[in-house]
C-alpha positions in Angstrom: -5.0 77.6 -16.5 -7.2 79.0 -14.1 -9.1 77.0 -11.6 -13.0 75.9 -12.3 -15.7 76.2 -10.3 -17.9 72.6 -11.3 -21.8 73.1 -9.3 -23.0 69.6 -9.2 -26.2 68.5 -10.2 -28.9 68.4 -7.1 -29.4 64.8 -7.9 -25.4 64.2 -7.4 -25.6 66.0 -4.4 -28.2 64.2 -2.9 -26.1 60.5 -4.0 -23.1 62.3 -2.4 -24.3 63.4 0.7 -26.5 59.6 1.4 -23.2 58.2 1.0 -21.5 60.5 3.5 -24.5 59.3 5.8 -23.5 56.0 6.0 -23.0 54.0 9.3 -19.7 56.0 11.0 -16.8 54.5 12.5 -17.5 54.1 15.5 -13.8 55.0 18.5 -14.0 55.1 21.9 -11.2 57.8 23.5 -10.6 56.6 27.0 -8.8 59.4 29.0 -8.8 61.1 32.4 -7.6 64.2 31.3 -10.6 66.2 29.5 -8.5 68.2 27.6 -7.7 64.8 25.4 -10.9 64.2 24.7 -11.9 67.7 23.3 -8.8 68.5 20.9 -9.4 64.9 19.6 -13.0 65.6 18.9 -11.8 69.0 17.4 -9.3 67.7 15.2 -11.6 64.8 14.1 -14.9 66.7 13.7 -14.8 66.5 9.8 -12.6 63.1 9.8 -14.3 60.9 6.6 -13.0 57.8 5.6 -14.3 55.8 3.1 -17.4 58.1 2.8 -18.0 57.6 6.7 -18.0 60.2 9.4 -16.9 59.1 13.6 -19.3 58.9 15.9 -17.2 59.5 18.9 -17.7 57.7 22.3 -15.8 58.6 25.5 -14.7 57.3 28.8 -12.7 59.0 31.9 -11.7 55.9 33.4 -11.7 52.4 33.0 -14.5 50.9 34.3 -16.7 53.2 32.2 -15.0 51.9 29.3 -15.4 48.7 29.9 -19.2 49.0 30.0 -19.1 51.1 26.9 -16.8 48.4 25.6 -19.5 45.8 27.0 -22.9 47.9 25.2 -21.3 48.5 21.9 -20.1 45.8 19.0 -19.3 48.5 16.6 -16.6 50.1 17.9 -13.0 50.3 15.7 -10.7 52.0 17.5 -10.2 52.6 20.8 -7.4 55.6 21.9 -6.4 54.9 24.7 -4.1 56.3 27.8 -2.6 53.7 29.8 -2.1 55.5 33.3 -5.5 56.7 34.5 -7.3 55.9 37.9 -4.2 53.8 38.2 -1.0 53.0 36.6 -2.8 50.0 34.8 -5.6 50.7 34.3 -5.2 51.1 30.6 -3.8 47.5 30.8 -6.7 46.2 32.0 -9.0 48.2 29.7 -6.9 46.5 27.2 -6.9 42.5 28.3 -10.9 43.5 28.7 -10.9 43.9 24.9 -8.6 40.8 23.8 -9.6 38.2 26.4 -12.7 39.1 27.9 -14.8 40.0 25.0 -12.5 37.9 22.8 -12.5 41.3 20.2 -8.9 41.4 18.3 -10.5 43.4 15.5 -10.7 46.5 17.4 -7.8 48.2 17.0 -6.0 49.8 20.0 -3.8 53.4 19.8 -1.7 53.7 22.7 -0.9 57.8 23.7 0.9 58.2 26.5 1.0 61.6 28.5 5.0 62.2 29.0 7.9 61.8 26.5 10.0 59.2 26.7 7.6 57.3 28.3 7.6 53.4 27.4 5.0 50.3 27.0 6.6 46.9 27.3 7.0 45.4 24.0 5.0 42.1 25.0 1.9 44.6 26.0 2.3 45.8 22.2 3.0 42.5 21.1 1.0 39.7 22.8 -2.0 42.3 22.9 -1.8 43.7 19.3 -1.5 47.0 19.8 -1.9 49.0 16.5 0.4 52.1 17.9 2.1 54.2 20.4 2.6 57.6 20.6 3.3 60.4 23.0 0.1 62.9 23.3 2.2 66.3 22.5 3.9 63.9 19.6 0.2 63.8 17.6 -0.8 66.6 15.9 -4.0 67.2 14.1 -2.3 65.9 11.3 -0.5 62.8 12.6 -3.8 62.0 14.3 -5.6 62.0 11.2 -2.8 59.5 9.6 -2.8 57.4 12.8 -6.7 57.1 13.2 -6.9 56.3 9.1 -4.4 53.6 9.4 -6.1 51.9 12.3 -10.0 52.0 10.5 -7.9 50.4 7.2 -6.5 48.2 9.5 -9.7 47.1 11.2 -11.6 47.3 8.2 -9.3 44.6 6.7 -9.1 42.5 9.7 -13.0 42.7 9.7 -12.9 41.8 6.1 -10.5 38.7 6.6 -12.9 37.2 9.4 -15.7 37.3 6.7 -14.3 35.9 3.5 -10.2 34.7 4.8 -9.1 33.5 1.9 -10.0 36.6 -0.3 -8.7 39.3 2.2 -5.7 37.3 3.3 -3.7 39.0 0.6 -4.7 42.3 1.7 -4.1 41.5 5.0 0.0 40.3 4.5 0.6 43.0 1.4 1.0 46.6 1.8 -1.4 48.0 -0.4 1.3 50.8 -1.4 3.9 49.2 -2.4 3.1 45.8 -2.7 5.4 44.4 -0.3 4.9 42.1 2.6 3.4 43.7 5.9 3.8 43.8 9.3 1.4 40.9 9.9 3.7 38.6 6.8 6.5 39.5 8.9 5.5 38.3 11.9 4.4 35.3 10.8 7.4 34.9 9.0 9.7 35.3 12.1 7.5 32.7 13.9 10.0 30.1 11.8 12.8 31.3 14.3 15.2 30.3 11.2 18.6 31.9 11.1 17.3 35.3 10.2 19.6 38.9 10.1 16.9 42.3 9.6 17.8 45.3 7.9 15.3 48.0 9.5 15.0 51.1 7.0 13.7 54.2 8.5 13.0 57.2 6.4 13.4 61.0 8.1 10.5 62.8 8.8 8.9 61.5 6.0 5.9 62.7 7.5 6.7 66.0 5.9 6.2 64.4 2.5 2.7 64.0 2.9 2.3 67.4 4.8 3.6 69.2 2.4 3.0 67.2 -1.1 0.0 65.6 0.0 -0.4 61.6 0.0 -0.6 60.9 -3.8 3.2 62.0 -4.1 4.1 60.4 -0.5 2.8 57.1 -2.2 4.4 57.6 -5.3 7.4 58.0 -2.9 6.8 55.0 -1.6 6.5 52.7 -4.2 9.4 54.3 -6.2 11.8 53.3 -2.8 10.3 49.9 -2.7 11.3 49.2 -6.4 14.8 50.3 -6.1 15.4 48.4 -2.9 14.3 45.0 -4.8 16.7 46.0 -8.1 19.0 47.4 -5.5 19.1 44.2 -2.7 19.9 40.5 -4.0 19.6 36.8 -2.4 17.0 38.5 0.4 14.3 36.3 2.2 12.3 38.5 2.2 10.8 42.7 1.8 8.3 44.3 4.0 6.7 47.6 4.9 6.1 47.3 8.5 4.9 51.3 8.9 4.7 54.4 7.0 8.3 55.3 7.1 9.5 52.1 8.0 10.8 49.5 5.7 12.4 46.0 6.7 15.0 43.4 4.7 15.0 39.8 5.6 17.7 37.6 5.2 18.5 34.6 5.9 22.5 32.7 6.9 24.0 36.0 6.5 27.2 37.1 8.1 27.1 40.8 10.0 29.7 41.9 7.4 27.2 41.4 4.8 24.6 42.9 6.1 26.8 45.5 7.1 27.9 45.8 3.3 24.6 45.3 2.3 23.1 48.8 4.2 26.2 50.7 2.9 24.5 50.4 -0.2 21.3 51.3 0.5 22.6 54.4 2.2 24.1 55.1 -0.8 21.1 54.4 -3.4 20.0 57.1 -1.3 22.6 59.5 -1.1 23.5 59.3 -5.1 19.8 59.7 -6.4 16.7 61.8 -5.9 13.8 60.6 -6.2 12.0 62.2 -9.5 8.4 62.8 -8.8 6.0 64.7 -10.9 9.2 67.0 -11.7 9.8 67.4 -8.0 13.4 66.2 -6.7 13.4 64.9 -3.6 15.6 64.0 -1.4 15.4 61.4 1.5 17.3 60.5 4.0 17.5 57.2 5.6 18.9 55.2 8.8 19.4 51.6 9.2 19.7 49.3 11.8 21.0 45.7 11.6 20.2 42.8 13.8 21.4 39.4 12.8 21.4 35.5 14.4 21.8 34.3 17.1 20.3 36.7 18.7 16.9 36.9 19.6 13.7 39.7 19.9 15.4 40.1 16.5 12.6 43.3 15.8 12.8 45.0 19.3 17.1 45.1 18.6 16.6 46.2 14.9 14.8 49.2 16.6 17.4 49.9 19.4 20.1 49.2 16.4 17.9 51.7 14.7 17.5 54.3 17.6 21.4 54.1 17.9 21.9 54.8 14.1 20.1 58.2 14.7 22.7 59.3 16.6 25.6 58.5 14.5 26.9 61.6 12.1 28.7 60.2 9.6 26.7 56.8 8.4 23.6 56.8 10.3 24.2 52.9 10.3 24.5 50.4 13.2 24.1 46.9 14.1 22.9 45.7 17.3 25.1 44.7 19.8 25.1 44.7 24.3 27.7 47.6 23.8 25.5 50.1 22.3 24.6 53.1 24.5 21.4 52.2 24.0 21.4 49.3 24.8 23.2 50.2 28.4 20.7 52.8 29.0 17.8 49.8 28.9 19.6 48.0 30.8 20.6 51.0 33.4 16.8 51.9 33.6 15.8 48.2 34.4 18.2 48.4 37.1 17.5 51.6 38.6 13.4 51.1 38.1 13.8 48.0 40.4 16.1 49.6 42.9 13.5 52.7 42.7 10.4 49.9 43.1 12.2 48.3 46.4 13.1 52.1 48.0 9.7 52.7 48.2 8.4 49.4 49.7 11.2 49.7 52.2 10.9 54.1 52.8 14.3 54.4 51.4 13.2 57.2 49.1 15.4 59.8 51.6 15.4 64.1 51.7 18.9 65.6 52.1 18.8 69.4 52.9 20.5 72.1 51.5 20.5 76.0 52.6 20.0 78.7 50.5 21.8 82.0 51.6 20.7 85.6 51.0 23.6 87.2 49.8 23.6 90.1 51.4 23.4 88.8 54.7 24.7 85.7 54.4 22.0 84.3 56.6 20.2 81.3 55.4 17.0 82.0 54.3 15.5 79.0 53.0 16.6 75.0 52.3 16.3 73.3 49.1 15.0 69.8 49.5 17.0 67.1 47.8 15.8 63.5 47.1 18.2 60.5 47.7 18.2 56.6 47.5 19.2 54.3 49.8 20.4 51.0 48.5 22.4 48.3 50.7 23.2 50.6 53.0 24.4 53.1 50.4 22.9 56.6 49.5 22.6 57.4 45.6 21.9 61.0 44.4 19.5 61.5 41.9 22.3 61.7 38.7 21.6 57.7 39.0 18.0 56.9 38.9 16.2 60.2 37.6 16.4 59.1 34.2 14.9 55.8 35.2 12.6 57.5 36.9 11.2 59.3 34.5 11.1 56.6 31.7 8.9 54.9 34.4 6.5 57.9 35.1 7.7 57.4 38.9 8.4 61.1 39.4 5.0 61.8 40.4 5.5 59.0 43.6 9.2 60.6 44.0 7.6 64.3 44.7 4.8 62.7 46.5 7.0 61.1 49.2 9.2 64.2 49.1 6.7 66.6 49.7 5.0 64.7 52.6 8.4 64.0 54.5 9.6 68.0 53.7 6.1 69.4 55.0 6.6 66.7 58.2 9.3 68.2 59.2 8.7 71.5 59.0 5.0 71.3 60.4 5.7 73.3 63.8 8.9 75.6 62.3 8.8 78.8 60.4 11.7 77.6 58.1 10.8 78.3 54.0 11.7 75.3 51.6 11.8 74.3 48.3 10.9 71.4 46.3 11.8 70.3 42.7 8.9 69.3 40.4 8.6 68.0 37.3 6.2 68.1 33.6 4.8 64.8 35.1 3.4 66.1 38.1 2.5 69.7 36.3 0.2 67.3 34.1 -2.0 65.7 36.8 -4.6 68.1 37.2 -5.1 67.6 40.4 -1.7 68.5 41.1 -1.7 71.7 42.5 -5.1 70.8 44.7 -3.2 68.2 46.5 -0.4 70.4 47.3 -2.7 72.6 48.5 -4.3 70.0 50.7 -1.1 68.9 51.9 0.4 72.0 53.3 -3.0 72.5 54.9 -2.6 69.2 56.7 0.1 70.3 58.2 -1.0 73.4 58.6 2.2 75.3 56.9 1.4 78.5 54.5 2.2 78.3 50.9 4.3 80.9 50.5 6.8 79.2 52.9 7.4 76.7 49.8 9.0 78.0 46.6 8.0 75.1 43.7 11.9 75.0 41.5 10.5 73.4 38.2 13.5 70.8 36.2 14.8 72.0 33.0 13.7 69.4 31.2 10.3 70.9 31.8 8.5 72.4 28.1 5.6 74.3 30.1 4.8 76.3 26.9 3.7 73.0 25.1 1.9 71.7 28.5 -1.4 73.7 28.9 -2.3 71.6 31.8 0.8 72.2 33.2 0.1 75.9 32.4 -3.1 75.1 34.6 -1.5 74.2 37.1 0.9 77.0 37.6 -1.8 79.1 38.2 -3.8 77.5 40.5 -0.2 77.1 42.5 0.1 81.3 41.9 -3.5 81.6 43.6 -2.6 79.3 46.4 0.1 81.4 47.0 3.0 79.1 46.3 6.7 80.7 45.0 7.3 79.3 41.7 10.8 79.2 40.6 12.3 78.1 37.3 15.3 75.7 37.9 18.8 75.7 36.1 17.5 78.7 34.1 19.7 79.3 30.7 20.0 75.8 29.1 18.0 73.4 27.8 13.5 74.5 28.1 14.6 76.8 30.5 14.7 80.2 29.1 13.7 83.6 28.4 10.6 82.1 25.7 9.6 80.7 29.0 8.9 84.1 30.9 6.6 85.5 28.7 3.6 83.2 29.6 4.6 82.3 33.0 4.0 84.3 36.3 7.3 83.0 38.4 8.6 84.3 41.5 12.8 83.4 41.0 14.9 82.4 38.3 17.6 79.7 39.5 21.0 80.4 37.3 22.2 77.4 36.1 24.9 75.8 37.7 27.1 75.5 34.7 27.4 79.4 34.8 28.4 79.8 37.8 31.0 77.3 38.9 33.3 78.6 36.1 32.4 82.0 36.1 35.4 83.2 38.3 37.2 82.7 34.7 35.0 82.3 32.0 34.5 85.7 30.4 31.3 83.9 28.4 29.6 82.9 32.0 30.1 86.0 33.6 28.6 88.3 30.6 25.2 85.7 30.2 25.0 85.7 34.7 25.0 89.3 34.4 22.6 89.1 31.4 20.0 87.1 32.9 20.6 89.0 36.1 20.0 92.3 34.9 16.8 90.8 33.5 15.4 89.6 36.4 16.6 93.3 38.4 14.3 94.7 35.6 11.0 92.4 35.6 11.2 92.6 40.0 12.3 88.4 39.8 14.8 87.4 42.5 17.5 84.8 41.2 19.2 81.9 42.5 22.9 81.0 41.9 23.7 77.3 42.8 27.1 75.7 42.7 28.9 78.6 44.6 32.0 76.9 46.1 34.4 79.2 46.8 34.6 82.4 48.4 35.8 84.6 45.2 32.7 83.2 43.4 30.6 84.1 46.1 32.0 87.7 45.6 31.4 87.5 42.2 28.0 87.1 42.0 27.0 88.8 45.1 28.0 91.9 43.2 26.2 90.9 39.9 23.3 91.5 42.6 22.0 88.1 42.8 19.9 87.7 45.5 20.3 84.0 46.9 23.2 81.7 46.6 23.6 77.7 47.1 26.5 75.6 47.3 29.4 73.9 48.6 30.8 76.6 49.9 28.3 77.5 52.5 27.2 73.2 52.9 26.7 70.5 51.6 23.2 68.1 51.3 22.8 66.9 54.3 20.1 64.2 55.8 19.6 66.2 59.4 19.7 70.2 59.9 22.1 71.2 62.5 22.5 74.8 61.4 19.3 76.5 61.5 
């Protein structure tokens, strides 16, 4: 049947567009970068919910926010980056909020600037913050879901102020599927009884609603929620804590039960599609366990969870100190403190390495390395990197590095290179301060070649792209590190104006016998002879691979074989 085109009555129109002109929701977006505040306003500018438009307020820092904050009652929502004119300064925007204006109906979105990034769980907790997501992680679309969950949110906590006894039922009930909420659940872990979770995550069901729209996503919904109750006995109870997130609460349970208990869930899932307006779809699920005695029971359902991700064959697992996961907390609490105590004491150390032009064999340039010193003993960065980066400290690691790099080569003529990484590409006053720096001490930029880490996704980074330009004007050598695995590839070259391509280490140190190293070395090689780049092979360290890539035509070579890092340089 084709399509009809219904023209509404002028007097309908009128009645439709008075209700559209309601009082808006009122957000605040409080960010330094301006870039945030513009593709938010973009992807909101037709945002109605409930017949209600935004009216959108912003501030760059803050103490602007907290005046805003102070001159305006109505606000909802409030977006919010935590690292700004300081590393808390979102914290303190946020205590402003709950203890100084005494608001806990606003609702607070957390987005953070750099994956893997990560708030303490009593910030989220004891402040009641509605989420937390990484900037590149939220879309038009998932903004739209994550700003329309916060304004029903707020709109029911507003609600529950006014008449409690009538909106407490909307307050602890999903509205979807009728199951307990996040707020129920809380409450009901507030008992501390004997209690074992069963955390349900659905994959990507995101992509329901994208591409089914949300009238068959909450169809979805309910449909899972009534086969988990015919499904589950002798529970405590059953709760929707997010969209994709579902959560069984026992109570006195043994591990094995609970264990037995998600095997059949995983398999209610596995044996049936779920039959929705003749669409069969298939959904794929991974559970987490947490039982008694331990405590934090939610934060380990969602570690348990994490891990479950990364199992193949069940995508099941129950919490326990041996998960990977669990080490890696622990490894990054470790490394974060040691990394907090190097730099009150100046034990964030450069070690030098030369670079050789292979033709000469002269050096031609040193690659600065960073190194920690802890009682007495020195730590590459294999140790705390990852720590690092969890704790957004790579921006202070390059910082020191630069400083102590450009101090000691103030009154020579010798060329270095640094290592940078997509944190310190995202402050946009990155490539200014470098500027400045190298002025101070009065060495030319082209003296410094820039080696950005692999881990480095500069085509989803246009602040990084930024950056990399103003560095290219300044006159800086920018050089893509461990080129050929993981970010850092050819995709990356066709955007990017860079200076050297740095063969990944991998390649070489087996390419004296691996037929499959030798052929993509020559590859990328040939590549870089073509476009006028000059490449970098590190992890040379022996003579015969030296000899091997010197007639591949690389131009510079690093490794073992010609030194190794070294804290003073004795062969200039």
């Amino acid at each position: 049947m084709a399509d009809k085109i219904v023209f509404l009555e002028e007097n309908k129109k009128n009645n439709l567009q008075a209700n559209v002109d309601k009082k808006p929701w009122v957000i605040l977006i409080i960010d330094d970068e301006e870039e945030v505040h513009t593709f938010t306003k973009l992807a909101l500018h037709d945002f109605i919910f409930e017949n209600k438009k935004l009216f959108i307020l912003s501030a760059n820092n803050a103490k602007d926010a907290k005046k805003i904050l102070l001159n305006n009652t109505k606000i909802s929502l409030v977006l919010l980056d935590i690292v700004m004119e300081t590393d808390n300064a979102g914290i303190e925007v946020i205590d402003f909020i709950r203890n100084n204006l005494k608001n806990n109906f606003i609702r607070i979105v957390i987005r953070t600037g750099q994956p893997g990034h990560v708030i303490e769980n009593d910030i989220i907790n004891n402040y009641d913050i509605n989420d937390y997501k990484e900037k590149t992680e939220l879309t038009s679309q998932k903004l739209y879901i994550t700003v329309r969950t916060s304004l029903m949110q707020y709109k029911q906590l507003v609600k529950l102020e006014k008449t409690k006894n009538d909106s407490y039922n909307a307050l602890v009930y999903d509205s979807t599927t009728n199951l307990f909420s996040r707020t129920k659940l809380k409450q009901d872990l507030l008992d501390e009884r004997d209690f074992g979770i069963i955390r349900i995550n659905l994959y990507e069901f995101s992509t329901f609603n994208s591409a089914y729209g949300y009238k068959i996503g909450d169809q979805v919904l309910r449909k899972i929620a009534l086969n988990l109750k015919k499904l589950c006995t002798d529970y405590f109870s059953m709760y929707r804590i997010e969209s994709d997130n579902f959560i069984i609460l026992y109570r006195n349970k043994t591990d094995d039960y609970l264990l037995e208990t998600a095997k059949n869930i995983k398999k209610l899932f596995l044996d049936n599609n779920f039959s929705i307006d003749g669409l069969m779809l298939y959904i794929k699920v991974y559970i987490g366990i947490t039982n008694y005695p331990d405590s934090s029971l939610m934060n380990k359902s969602q570690i348990a969870l994490n891990a479950a991700k990364k199992i193949n064959d069940t995508n099941i697992a129950i919490y326990s100190e041996k998960l990977n996961e669990v080490k890696s907390i622990n490894t990054n609490i470790l490394w974060t403190k040691r990394l907090t105590q190097a730099f009150e004491e100046n034990n964030i150390l450069t070690y030098y390495q030369s670079i050789i032009d292979c033709k000469s064999k002269k050096i031609i340039k040193y690659e600065i390395l960073v190194r920690l010193k802890y009682n007495n003993v020195i730590y590459s960065p294999k140790y705390f990197l990852n720590a690092a980066r969890q704790a957004r400290l790579l921006p202070k690691i390059t910082s020191v590095i630069f400083e102590k790099a450009c101090r000691k080569f103030t009154n020579t003529d010798i060329h270095f290179s640094i290592n940078i990484s997509d944190q310190d590409l995202s402050n946009r006053f990155f490539a200014s301060n470098a500027y400045d720096l190298v002025k101070k001490y009065n060495i030319h930029p082209s003296r410094i070649s820039l080696e950005i880490l692999e881990d480095t996704k500069l085509h989803e980074n246009d602040q990084a792209k930024k950056n990399l330009k103003k560095l290219k004007k300044f006159n800086f050598l920018i050089c893509i590190d461990d080129f050929g695995i993981e970010n850092s590839n050819f995709s990356q070259l066709k955007s990017l104006d860079v200076d050297i391509l740095k063969i990944d280490g991998t390649f070489i140190k087996d390419i004296e016998y691996n037929d499959n190293s030798y052929h993509i070395v020559r590859s990328i090689t040939s590549y870089a002879q073509r476009i006028n780049l000059k490449t970098t092979a590190e992890y040379v360290h022996n003579e015969k691979v030296f000899e091997i890539i010197k007639k591949l035509g690389i131009t510079y070579a690093q490794g073992y074989y010609f030194s190794k890092p070294k804290e003073i340089i004795i062969d200039t």
